[in-house]
C-alpha positions as CSV (number, residue, x, y, z in Angstrom):
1,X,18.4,23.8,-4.3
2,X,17.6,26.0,-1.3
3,X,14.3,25.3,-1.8
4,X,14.8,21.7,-1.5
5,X,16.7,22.2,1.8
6,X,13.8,25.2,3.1
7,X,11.2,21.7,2.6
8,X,13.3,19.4,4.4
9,X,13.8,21.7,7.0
10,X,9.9,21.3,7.2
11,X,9.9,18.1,7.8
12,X,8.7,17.2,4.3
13,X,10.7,15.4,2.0
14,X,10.6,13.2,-1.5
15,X,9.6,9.6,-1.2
16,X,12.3,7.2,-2.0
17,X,11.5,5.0,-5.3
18,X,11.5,1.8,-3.2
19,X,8.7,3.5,-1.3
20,X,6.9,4.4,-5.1
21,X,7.4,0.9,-6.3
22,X,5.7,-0.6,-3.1
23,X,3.1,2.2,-3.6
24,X,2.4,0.8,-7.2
25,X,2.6,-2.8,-6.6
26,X,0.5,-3.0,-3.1
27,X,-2.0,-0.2,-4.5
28,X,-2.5,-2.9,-8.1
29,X,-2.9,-6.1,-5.9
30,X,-5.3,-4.6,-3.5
31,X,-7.5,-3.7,-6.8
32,X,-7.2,-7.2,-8.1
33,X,-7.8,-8.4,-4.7
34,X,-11.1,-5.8,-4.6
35,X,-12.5,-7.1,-7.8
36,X,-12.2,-10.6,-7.2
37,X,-13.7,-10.7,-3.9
38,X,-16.9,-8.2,-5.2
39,X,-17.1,-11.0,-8.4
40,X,-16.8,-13.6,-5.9
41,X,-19.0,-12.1,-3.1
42,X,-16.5,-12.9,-0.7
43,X,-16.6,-9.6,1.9
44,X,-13.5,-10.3,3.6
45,X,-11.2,-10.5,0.2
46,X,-13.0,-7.2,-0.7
47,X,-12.4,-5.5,2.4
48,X,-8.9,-6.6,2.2
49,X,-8.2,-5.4,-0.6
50,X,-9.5,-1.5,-0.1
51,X,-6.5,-2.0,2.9
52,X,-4.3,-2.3,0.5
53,X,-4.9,0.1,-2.0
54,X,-5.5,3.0,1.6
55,X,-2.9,1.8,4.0
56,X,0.4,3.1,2.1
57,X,-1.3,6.7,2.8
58,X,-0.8,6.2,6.5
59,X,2.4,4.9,6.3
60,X,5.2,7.2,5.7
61,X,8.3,4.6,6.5
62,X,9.5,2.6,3.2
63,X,10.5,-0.7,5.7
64,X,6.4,-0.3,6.9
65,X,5.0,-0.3,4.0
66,X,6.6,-3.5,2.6
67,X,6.0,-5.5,6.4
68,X,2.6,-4.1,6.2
69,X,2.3,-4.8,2.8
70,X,3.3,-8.2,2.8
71,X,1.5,-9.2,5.5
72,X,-1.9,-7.8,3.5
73,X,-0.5,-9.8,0.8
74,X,-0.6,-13.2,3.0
75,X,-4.3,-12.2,4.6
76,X,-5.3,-11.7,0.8
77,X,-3.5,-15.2,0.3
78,X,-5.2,-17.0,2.4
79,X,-8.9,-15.9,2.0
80,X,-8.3,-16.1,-1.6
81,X,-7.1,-19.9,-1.5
């Protein structure tokens, strides 16, 4: 346990599962959205897609990456409609 409290001290600590879940669900979508808009030879729904499978690695706050996330989510939305 000490060396749980020595990382924390750090400045590193454990992601929350929210923040995993969002990890997994953004990270799936943005491939979906990647091999739909490479079939479809639509650039923009490609592009948008590798954001969304990268952008939770710059993110570190679990309330950023869903806002983020969703908001990806309506871009992919509307160039996919």
């Amino acid at each position: 346990m000490d060396e749980l409290k020595d990382l924390e001290s750090l400045g590193l600590v454990l992601p929350t599962p929210t923040y995993i879940a969002g990890l997994l669900l953004f990270g799936i979508l943005g491939y979906v959205a990647f091999r739909r808009g490479r079939k479809a030879s639509n650039r923009a729904l490609s592009w948008s897609g590798v954001a969304l499978m990268l952008y939770p690695y710059a993110v570190s706050g679990t309330w950023m990456l869903w806002a983020v996330g969703a908001t990806l989510c309506g871009w992919v939305y509307a160039k996919w409609s």
